[in-house]
N, CA, C and O atoms as a printed pandas DataFrame, in Angstrom:
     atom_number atom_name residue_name chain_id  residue_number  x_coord  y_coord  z_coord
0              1         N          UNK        A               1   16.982   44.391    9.811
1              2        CA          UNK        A               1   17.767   43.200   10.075
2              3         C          UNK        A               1   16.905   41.982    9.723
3              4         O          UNK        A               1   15.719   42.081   10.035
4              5         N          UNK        A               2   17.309   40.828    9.114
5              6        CA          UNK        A               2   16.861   39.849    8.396
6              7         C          UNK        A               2   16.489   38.803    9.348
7              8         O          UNK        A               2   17.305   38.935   10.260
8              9         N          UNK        A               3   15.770   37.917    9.612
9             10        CA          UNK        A               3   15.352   36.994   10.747
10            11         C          UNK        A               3   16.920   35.826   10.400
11            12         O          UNK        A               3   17.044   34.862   11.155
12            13         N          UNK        A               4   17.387   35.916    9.903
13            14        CA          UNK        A               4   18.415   35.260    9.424
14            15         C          UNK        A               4   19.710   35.663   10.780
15            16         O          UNK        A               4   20.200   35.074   11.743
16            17         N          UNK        A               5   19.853   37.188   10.032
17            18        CA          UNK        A               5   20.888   37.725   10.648
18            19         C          UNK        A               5   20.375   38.273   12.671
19            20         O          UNK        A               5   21.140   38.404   13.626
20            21         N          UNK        A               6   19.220   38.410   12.630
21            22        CA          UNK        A               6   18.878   38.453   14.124
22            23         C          UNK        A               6   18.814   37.139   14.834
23            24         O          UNK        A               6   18.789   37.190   16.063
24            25         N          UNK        A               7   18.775   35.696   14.113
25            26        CA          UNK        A               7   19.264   34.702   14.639
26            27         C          UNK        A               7   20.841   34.278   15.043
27            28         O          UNK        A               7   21.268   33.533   15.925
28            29         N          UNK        A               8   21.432   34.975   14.146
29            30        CA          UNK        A               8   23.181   34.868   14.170
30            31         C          UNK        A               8   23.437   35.845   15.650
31            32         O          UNK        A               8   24.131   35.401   16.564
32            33         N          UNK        A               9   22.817   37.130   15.720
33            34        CA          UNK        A               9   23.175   38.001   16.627
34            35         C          UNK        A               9   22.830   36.826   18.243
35            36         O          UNK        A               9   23.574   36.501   19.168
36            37         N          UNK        A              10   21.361   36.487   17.932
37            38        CA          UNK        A              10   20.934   35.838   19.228
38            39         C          UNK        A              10   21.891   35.058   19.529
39            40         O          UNK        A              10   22.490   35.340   20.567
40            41         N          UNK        A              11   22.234   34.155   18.947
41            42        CA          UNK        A              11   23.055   33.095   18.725
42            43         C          UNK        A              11   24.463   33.768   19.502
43            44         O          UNK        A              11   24.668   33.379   20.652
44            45         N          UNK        A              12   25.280   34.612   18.991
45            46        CA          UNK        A              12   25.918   35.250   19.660
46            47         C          UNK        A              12   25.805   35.715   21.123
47            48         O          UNK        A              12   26.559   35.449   22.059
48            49         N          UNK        A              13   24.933   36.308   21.111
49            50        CA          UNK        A              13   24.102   37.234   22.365
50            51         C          UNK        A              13   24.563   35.957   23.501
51            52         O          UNK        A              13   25.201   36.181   24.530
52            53         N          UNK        A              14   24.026   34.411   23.001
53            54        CA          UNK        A              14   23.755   33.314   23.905
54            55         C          UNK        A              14   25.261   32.419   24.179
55            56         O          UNK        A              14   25.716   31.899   25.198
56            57         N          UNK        A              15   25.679   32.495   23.032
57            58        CA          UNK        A              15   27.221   32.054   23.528
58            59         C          UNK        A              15   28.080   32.986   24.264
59            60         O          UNK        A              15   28.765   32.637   25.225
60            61         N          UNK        A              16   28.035   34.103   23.827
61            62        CA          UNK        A              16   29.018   34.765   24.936
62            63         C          UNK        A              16   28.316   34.953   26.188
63            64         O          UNK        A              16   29.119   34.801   27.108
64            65         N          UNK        A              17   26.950   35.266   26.678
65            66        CA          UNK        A              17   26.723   35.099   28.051
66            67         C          UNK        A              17   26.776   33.964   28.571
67            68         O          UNK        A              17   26.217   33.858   29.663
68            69         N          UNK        A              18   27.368   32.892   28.060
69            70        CA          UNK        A              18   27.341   31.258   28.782
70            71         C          UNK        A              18   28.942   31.379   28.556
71            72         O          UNK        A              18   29.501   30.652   29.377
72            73         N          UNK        A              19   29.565   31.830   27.995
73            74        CA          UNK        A              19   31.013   32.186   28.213
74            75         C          UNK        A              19   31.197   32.599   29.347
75            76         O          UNK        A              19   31.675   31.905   30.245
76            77         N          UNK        A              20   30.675   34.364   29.528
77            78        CA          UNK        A              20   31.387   34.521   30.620
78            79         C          UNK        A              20   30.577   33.914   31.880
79            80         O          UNK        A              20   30.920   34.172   33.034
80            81         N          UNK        A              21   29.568   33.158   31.595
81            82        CA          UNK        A              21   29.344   32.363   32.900
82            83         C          UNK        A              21   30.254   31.394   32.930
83            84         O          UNK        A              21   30.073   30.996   34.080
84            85         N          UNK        A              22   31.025   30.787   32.537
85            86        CA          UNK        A              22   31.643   29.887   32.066
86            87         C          UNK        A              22   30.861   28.430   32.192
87            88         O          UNK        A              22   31.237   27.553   32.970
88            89         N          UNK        A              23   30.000   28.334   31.529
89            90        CA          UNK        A              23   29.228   27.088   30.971
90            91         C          UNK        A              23   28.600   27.096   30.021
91            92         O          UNK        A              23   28.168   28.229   29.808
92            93         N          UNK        A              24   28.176   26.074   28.981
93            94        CA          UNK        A              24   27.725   26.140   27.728
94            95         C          UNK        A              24   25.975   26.645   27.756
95            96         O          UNK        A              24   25.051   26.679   28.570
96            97         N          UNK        A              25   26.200   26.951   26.473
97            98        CA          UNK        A              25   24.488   27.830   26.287
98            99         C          UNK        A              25   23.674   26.682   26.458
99           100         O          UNK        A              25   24.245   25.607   26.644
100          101         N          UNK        A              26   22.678   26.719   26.433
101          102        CA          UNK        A              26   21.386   25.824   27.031
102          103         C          UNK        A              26   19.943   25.997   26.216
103          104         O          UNK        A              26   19.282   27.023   26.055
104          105         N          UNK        A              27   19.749   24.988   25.876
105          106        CA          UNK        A              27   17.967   25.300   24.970
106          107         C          UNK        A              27   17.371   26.033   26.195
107          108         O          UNK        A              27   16.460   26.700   25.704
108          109         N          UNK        A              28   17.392   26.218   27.244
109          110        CA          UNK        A              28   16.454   27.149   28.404
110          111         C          UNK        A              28   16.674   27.924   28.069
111          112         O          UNK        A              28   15.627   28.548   27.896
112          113         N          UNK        A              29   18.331   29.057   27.476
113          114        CA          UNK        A              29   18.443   30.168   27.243
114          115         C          UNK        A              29   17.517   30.440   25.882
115          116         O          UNK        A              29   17.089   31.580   25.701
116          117         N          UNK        A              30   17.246   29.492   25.026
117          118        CA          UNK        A              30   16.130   30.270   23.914
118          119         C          UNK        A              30   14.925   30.297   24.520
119          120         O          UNK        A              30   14.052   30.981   23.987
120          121         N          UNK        A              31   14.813   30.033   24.966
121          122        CA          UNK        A              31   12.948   30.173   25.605
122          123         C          UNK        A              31   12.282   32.059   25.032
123          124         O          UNK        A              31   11.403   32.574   24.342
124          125         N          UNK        A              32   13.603   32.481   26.028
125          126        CA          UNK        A              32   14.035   34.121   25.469
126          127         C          UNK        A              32   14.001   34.891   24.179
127          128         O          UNK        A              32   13.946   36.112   24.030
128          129         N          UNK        A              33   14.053   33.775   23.118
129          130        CA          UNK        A              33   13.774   34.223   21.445
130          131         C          UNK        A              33   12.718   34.404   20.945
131          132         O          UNK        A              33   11.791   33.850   21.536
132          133         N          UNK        A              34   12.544   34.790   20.346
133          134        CA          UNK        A              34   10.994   35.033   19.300
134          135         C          UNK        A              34   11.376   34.067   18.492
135          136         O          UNK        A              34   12.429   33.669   17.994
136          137         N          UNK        A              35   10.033   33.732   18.484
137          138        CA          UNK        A              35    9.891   32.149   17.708
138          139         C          UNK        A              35   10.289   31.780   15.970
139          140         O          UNK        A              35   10.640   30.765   15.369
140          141         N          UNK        A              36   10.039   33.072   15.629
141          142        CA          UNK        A              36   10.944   32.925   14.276
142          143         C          UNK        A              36   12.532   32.792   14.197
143          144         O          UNK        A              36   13.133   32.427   13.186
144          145         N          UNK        A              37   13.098   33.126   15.362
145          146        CA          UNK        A              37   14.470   33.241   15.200
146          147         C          UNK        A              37   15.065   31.725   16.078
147          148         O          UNK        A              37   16.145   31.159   15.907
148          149         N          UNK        A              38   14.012   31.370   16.978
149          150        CA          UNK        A              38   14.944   29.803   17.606
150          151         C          UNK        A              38   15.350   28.937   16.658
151          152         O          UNK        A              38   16.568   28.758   16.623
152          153         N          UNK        A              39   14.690   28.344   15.874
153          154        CA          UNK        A              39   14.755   27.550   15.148
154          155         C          UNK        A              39   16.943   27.435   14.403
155          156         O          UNK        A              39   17.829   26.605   14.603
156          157         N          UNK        A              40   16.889   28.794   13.556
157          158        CA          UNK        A              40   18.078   28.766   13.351
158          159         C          UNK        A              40   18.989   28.888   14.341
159          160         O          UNK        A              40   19.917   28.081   14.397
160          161         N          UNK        A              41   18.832   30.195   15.528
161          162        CA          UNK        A              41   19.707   30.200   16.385
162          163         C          UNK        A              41   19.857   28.819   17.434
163          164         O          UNK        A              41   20.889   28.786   18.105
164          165         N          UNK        A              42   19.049   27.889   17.569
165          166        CA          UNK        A              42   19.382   26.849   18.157
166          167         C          UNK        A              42   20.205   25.823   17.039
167          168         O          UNK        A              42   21.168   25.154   17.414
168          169         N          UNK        A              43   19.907   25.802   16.194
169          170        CA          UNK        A              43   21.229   25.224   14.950
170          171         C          UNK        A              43   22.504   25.755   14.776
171          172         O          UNK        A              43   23.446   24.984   14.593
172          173         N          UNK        A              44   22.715   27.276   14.816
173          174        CA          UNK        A              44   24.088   27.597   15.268
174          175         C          UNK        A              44   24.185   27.181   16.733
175          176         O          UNK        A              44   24.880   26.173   16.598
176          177         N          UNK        A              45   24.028   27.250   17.619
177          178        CA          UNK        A              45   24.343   27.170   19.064
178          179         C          UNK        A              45   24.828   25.307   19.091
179          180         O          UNK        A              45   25.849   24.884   19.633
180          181         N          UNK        A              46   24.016   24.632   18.519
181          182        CA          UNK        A              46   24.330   23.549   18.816
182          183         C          UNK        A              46   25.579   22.657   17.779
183          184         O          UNK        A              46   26.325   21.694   17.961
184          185         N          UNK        A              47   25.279   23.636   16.605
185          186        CA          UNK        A              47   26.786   23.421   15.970
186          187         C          UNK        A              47   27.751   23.518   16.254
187          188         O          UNK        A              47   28.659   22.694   16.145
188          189         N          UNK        A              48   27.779   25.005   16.869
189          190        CA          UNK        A              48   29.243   25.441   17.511
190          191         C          UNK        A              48   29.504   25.074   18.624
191          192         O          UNK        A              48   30.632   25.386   19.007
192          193         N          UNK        A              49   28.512   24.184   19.725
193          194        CA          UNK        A              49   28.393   23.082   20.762
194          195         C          UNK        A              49   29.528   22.235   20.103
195          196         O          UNK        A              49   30.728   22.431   20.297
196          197         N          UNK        A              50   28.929   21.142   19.193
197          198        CA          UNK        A              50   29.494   20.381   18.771
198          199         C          UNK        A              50   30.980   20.276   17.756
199          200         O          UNK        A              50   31.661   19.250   17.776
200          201         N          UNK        A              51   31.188   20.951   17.273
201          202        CA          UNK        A              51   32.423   21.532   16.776
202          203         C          UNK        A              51   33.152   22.193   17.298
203          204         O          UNK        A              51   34.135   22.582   16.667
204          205         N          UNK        A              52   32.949   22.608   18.744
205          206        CA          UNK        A              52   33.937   24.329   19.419
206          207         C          UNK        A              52   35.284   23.228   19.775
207          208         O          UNK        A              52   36.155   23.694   20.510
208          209         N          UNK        A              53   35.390   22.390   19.481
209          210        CA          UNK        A              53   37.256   22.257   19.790
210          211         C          UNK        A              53   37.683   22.272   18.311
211          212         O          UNK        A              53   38.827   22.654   18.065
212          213         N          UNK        A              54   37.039   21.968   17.503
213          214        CA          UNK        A              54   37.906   22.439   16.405
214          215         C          UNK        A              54   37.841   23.525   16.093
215          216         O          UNK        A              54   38.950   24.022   15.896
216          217         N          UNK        A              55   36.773   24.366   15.901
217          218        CA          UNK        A              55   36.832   25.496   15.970
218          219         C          UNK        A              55   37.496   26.349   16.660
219          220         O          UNK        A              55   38.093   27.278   16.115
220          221         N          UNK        A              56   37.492   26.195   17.729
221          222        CA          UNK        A              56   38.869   26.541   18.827
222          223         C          UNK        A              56   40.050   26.708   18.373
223          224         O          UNK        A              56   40.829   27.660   18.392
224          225         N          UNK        A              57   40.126   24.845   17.636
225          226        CA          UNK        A              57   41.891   25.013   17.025
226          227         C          UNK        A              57   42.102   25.763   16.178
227          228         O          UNK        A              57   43.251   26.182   16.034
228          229         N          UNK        A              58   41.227   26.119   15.468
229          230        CA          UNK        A              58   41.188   26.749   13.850
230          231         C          UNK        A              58   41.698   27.858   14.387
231          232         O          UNK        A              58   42.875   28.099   14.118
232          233         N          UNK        A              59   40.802   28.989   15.447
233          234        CA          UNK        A              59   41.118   29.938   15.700
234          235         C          UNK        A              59   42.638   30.198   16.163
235          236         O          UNK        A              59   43.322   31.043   15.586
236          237         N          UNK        A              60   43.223   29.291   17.427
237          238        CA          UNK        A              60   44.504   29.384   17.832
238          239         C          UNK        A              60   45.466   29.140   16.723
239          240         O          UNK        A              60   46.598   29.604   16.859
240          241         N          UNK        A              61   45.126   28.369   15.474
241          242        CA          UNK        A              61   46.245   27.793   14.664
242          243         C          UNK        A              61   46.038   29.290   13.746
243          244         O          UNK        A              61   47.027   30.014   13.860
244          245         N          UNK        A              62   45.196   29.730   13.076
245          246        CA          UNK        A              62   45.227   30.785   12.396
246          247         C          UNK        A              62   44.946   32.264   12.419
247          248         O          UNK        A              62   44.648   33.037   11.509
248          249         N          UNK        A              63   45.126   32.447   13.722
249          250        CA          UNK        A              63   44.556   33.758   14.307
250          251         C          UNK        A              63   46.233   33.958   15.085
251          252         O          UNK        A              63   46.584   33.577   16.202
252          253         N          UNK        A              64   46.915   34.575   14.192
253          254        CA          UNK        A              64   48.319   34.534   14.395
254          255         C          UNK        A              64   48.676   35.704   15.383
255          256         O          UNK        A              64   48.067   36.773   15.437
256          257         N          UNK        A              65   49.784   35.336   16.179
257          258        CA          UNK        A              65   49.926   36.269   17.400
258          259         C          UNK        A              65   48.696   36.477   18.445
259          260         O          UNK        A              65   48.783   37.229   19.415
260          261         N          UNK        A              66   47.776   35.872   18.188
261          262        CA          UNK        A              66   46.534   35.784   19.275
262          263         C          UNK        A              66   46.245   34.694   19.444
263          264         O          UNK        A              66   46.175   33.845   18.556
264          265         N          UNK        A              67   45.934   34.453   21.120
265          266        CA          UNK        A              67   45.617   33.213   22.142
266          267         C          UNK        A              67   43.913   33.586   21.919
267          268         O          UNK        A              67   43.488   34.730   21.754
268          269         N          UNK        A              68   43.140   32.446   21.956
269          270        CA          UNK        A              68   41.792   32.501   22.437
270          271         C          UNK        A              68   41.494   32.700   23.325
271          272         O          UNK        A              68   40.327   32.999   23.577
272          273         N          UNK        A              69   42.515   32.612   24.275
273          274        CA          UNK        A              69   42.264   32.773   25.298
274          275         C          UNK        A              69   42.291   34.803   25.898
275          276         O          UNK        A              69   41.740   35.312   26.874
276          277         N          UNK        A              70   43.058   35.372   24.942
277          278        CA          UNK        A              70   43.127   36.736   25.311
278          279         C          UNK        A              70   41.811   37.248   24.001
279          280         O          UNK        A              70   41.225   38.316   24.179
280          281         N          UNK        A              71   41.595   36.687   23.200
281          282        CA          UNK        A              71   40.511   37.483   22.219
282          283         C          UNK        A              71   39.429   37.927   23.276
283          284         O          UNK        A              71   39.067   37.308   24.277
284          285         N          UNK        A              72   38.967   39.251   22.773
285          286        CA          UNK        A              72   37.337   39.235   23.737
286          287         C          UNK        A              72   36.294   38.554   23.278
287          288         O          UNK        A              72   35.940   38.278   22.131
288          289         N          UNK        A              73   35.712   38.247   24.638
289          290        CA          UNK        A              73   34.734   37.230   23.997
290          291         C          UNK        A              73   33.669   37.375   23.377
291          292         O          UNK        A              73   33.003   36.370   23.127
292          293         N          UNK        A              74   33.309   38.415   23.043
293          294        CA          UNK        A              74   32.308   38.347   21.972
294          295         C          UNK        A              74   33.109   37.973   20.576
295          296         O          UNK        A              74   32.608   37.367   19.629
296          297         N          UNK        A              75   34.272   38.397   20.643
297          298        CA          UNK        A              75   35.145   38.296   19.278
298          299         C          UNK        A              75   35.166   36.747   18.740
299          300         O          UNK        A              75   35.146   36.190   17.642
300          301         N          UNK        A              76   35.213   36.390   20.006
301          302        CA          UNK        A              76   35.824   34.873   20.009
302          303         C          UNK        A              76   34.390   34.072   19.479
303          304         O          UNK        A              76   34.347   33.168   18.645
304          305         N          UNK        A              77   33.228   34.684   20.225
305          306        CA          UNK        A              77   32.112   34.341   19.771
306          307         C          UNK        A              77   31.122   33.987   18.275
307          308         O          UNK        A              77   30.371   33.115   17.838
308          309         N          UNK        A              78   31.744   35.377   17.863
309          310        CA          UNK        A              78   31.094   35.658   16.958
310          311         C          UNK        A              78   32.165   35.023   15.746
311          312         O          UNK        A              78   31.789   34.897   14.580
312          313         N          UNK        A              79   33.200   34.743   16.090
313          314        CA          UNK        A              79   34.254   33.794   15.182
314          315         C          UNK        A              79   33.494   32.286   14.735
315          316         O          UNK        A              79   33.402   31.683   13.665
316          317         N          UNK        A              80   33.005   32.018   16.146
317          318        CA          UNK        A              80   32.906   30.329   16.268
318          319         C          UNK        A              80   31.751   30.141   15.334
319          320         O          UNK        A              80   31.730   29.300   14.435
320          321         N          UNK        A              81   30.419   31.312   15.720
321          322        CA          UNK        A              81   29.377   31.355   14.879
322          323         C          UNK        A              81   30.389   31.255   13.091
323          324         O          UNK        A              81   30.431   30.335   12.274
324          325         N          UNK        A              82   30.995   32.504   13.084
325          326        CA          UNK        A              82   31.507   32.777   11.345
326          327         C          UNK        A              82   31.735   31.240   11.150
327          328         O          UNK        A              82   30.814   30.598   10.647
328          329         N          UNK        A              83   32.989   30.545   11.539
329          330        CA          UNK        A              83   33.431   29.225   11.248
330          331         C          UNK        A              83   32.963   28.377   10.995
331          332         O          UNK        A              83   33.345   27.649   10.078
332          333         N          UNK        A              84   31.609   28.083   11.969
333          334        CA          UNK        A              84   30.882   26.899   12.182
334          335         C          UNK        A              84   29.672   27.365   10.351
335          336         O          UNK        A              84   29.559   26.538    9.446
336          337         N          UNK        A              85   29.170   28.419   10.317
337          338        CA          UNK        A              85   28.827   28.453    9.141
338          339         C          UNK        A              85   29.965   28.683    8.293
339          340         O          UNK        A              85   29.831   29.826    7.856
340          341         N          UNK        A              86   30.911   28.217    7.890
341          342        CA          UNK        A              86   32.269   28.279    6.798
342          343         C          UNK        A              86   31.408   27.176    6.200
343          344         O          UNK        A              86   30.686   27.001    5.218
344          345         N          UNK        A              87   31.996   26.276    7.672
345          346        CA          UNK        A              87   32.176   24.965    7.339
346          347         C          UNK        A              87   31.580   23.990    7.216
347          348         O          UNK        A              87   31.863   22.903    6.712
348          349         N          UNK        A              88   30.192   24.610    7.978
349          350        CA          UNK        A              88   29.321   23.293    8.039
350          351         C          UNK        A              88   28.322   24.176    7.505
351          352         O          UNK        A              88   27.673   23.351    6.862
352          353         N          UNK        A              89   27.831   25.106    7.348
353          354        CA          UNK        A              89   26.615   25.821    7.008
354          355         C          UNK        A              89   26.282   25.669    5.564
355          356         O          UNK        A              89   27.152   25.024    4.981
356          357         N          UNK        A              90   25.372   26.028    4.855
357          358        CA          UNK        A              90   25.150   26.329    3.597
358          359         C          UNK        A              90   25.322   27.343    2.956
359          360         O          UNK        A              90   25.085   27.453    1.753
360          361         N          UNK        A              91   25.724   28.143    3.629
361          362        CA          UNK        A              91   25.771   29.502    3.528
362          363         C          UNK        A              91   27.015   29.741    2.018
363          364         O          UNK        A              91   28.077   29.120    1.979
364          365         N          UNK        A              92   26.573   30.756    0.887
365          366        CA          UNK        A              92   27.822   31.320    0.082
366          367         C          UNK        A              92   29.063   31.704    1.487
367          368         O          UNK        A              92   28.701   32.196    2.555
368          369         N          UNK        A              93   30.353   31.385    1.193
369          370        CA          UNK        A              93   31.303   32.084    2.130
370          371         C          UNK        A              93   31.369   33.621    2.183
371          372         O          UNK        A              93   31.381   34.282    3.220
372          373         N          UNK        A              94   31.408   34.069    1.010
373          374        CA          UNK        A              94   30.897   35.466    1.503
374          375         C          UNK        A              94   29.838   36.114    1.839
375          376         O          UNK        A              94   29.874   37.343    1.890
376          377         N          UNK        A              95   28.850   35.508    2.090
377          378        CA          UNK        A              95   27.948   35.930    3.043
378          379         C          UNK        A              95   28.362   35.858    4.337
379          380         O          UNK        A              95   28.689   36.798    5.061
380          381         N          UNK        A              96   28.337   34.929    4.542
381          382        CA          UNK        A              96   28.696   34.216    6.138
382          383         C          UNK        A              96   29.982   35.296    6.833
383          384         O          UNK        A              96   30.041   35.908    7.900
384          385         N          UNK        A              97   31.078   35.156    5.479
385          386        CA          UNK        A              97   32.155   36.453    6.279
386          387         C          UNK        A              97   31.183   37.486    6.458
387          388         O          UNK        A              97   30.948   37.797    7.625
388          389         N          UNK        A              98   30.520   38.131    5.475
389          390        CA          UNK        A              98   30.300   39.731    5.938
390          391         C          UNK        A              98   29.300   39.703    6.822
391          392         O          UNK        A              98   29.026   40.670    7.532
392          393         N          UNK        A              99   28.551   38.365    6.851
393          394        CA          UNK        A              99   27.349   38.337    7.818
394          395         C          UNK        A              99   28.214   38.643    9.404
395          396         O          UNK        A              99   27.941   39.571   10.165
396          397         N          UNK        A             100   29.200   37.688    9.606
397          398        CA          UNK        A             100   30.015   37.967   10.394
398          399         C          UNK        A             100   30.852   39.352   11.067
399          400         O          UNK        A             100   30.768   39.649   12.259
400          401         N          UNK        A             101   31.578   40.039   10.166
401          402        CA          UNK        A             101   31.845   41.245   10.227
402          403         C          UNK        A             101   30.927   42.460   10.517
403          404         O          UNK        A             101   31.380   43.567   10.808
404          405         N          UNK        A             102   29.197   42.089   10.389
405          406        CA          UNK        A             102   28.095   43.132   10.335
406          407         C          UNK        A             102   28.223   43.251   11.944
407          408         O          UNK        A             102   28.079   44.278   12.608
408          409         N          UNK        A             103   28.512   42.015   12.385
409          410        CA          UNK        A             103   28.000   41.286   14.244
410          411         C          UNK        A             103   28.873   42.152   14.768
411          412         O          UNK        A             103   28.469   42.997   15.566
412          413         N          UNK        A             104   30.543   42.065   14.311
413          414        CA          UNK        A             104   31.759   42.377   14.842
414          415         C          UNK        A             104   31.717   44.193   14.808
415          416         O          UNK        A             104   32.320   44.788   15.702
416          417         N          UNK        A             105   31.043   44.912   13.828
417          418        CA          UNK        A             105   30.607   46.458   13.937
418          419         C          UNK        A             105   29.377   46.418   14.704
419          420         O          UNK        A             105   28.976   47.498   15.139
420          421         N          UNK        A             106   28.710   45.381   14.949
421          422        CA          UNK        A             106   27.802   46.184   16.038
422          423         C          UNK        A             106   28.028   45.879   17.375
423          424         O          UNK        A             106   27.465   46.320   18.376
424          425         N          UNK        A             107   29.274   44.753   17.218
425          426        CA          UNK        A             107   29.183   44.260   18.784
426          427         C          UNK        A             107   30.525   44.632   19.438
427          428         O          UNK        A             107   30.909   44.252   20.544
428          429         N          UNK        A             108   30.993   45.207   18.822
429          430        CA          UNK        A             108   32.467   44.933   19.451
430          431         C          UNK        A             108   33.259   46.271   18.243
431          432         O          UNK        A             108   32.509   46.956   17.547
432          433         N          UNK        A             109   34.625   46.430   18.185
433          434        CA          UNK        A             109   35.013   47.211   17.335
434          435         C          UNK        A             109   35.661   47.728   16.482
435          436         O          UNK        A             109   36.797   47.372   16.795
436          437         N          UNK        A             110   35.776   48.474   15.395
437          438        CA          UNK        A             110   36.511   48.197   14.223
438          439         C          UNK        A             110   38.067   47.327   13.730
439          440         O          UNK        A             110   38.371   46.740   12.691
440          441         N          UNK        A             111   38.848   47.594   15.074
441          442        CA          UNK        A             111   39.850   46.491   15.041
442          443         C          UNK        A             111   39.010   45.142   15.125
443          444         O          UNK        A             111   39.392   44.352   14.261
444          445         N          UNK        A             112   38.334   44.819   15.642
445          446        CA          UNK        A             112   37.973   43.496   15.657
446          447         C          UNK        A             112   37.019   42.994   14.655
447          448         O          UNK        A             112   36.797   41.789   14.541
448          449         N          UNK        A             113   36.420   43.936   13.888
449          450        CA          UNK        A             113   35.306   43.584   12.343
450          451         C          UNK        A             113   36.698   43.515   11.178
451          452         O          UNK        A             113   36.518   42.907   10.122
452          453         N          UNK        A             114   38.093   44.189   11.465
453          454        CA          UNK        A             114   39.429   43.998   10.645
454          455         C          UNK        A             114   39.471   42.622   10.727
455          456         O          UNK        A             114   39.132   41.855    9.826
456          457         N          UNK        A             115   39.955   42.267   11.987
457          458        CA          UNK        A             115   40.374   40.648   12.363
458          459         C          UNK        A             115   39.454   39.724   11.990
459          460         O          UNK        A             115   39.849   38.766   11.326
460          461         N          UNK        A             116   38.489   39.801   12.234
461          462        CA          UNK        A             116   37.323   38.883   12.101
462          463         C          UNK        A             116   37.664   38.663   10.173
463          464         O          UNK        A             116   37.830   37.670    9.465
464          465         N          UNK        A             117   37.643   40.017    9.934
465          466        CA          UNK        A             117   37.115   39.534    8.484
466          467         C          UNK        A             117   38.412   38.803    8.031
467          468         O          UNK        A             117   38.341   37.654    7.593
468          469         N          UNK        A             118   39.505   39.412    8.126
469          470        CA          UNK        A             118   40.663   38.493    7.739
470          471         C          UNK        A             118   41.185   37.293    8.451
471          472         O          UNK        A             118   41.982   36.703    7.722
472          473         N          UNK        A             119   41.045   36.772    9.495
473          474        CA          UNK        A             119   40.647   35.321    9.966
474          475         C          UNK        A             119   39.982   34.609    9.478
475          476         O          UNK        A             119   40.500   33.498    9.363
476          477         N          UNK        A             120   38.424   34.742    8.870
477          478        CA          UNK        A             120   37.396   34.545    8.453
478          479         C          UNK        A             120   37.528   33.837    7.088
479          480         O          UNK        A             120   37.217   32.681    6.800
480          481         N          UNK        A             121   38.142   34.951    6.201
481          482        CA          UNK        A             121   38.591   35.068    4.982
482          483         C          UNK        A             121   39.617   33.622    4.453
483          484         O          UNK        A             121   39.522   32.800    3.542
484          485         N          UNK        A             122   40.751   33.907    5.762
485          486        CA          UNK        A             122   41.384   32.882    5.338
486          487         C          UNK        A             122   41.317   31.650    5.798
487          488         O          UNK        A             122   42.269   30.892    5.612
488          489         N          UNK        A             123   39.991   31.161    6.594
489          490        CA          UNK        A             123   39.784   29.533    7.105
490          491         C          UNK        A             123   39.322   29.610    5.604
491          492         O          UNK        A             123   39.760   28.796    4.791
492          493         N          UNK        A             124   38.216   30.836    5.153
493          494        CA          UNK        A             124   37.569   30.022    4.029
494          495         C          UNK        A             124   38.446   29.799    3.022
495          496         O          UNK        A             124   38.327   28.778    2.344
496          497         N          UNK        A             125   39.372   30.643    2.795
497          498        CA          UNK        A             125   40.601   30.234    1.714
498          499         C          UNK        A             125   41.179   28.574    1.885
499          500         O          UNK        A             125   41.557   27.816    0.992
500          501         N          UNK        A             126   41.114   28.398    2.964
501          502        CA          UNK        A             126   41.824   26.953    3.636
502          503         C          UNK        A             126   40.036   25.726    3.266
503          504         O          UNK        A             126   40.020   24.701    2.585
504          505         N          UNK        A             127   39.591   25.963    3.536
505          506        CA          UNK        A             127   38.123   25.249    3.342
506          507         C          UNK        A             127   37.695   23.694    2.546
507          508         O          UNK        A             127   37.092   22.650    2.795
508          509         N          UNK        A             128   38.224   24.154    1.779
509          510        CA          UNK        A             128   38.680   22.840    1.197
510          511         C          UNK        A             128   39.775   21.913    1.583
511          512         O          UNK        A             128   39.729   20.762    1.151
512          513         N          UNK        A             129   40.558   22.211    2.194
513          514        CA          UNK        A             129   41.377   21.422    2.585
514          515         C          UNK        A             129   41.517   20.723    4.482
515          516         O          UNK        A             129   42.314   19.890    4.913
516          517         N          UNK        A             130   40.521   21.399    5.151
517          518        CA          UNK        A             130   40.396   21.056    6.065
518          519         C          UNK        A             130   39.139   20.282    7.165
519          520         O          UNK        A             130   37.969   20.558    7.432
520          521         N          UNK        A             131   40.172   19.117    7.629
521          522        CA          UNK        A             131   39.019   18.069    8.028
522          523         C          UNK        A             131   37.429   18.555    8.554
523          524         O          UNK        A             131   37.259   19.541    9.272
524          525         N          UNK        A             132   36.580   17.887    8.177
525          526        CA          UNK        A             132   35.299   17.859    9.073
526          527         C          UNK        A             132   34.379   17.203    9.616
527          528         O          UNK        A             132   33.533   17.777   10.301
């Protein structure tokens, strides 16, 4: 696993346990990282800080027949991470999807690495056309 992609996981790891605490992740929760991996995972965390209501909407507006509110939350998690690198990251989009989908097979399960990738797929299809 790439210090890249073990930052995306952390990153994950840290939003959904401040989920189901229900409060936002915290630079205290990296203290916990190995020092090669804070750096990025505190740049996703604080992206998807700062963007999670649109990101939010994105999900409810295009994640058809599903509430955010019923997705599991790692699903939901590991979405906000995918999105927030769509849209704001540097990332090629297909990286970022399959980087995404790698999270969704190890974290959660094959229905949900389906969804992910085709949610995923189609913000980035939309990408260009939507505010940021």
């Amino acid at each position: 696993m790439s210090a890249r992609t073990k930052a995306r996981k952390a990153a994950v790891d840290l939003l959904f346990a401040a989920d189901l605490r229900g409060k936002e992740a915290t630079l205290n929760d990296l203290a916990l990282l190995g020092r090669e991996n804070r750096e990025y995972t505190q740049a996703l965390i604080e992206g998807v800080k700062l963007h999670r209501d649109q990101i939010d909407s994105l999900i409810h507006t295009y994640a058809e027949d599903w509430d955010k509110d019923r997705l599991p939350a790692v699903d939901r998690n590991i979405l906000r991470v995918g999105i927030f690198e769509l849209l704001w990251g540097s990332l090629d989009h297909a990286v970022a999807i399959s980087e995404a989908v790698a999270l969704a097979e190890l974290l959660s399960t094959d229905k949900s690495s389906k969804f992910i990738n085709g949610l995923l797929a189609r913000i980035s299809g939309l990408a260009p056309t939507l505010p940021r």
